[in-house]
C-alpha positions in Angstrom: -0.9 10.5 -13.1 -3.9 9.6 -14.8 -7.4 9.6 -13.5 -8.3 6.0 -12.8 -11.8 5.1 -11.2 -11.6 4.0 -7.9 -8.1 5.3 -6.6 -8.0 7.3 -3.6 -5.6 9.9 -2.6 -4.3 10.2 0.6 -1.2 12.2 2.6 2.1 10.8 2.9 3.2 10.6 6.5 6.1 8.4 5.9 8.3 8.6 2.9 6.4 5.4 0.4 7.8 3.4 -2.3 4.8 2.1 -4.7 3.2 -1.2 -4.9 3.4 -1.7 -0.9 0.7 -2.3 1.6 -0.8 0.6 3.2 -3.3 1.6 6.6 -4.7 4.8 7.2 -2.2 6.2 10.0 -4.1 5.9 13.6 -1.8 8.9 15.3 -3.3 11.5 12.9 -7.1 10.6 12.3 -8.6 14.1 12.5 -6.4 15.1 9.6 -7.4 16.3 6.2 -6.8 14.7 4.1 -6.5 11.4 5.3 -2.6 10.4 5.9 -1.7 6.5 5.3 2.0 4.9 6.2 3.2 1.5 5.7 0.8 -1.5 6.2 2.8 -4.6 8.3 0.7 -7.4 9.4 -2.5 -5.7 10.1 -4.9 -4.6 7.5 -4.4 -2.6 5.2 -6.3 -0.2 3.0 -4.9 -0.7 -0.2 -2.2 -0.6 -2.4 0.0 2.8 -3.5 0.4 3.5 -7.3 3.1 5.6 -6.5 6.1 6.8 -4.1 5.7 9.8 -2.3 7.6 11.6 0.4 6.3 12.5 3.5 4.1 14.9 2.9 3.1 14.5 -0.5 -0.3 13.2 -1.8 -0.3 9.4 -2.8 -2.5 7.4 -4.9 -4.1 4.4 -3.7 -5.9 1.5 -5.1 -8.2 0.1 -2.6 -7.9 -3.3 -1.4 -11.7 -3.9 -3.1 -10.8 -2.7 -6.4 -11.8 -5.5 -9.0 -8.5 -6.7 -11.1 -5.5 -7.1 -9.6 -2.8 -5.4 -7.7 1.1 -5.2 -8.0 2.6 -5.6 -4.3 5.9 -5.6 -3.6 7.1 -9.4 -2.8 10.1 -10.0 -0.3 11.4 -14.2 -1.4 14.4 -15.5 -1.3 13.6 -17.5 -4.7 11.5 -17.4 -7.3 7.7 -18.1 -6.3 5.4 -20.1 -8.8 1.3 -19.1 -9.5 -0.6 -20.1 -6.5 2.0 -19.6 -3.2 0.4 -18.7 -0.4 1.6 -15.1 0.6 1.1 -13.4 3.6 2.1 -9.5 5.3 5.7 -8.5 5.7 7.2 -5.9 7.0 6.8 -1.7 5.7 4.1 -2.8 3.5 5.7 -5.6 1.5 4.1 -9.5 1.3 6.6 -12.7 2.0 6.0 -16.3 1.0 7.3 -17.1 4.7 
């Protein structure tokens, strides 16, 4: 993967599909590096680039970052430009 500015890498401590909602995992916080898992309603600190399994270093675009992000959307239909969205579920967003 490319160099981008502003992506972070962290550890893997759950296998991770990219474009889902990540936090930094609160059972391992004096580790090094940093380990994230799946983000579900709570905050989140940004967005993976990539899938990785446990164990393996993943990028992440902050939830800062200026642009925008790809997030993985659960819907049971087709959503237009300007639904609401709101956390789901292993780091996925949900128009319910």
């Amino acid at each position: 993967m490319p160099w981008n500015e502003g992506v972070l890498s962290y550890k893997a401590n759950e296998t991770l599909e990219a474009h889902r909602r990540v936090k930094i995992d609160t059972s391992a916080t004096t580790a090094k590096p940093v380990k994230v898992v799946y983000a579900d309603v709570e905050d989140y600190v940004g967005v993976t680039l990539n899938s990785a399994a446990t164990g393996e270093m993943v990028a992440v675009a902050p939830n800062n970052i200026p642009g925008t992000l790809e997030i993985e959307c659960k819907v049971g239909s087709a959503i237009n430009v300007g639904t609401l969205l709101y956390a789901a579920a292993d780091g996925k967003v949900t128009d319910t």
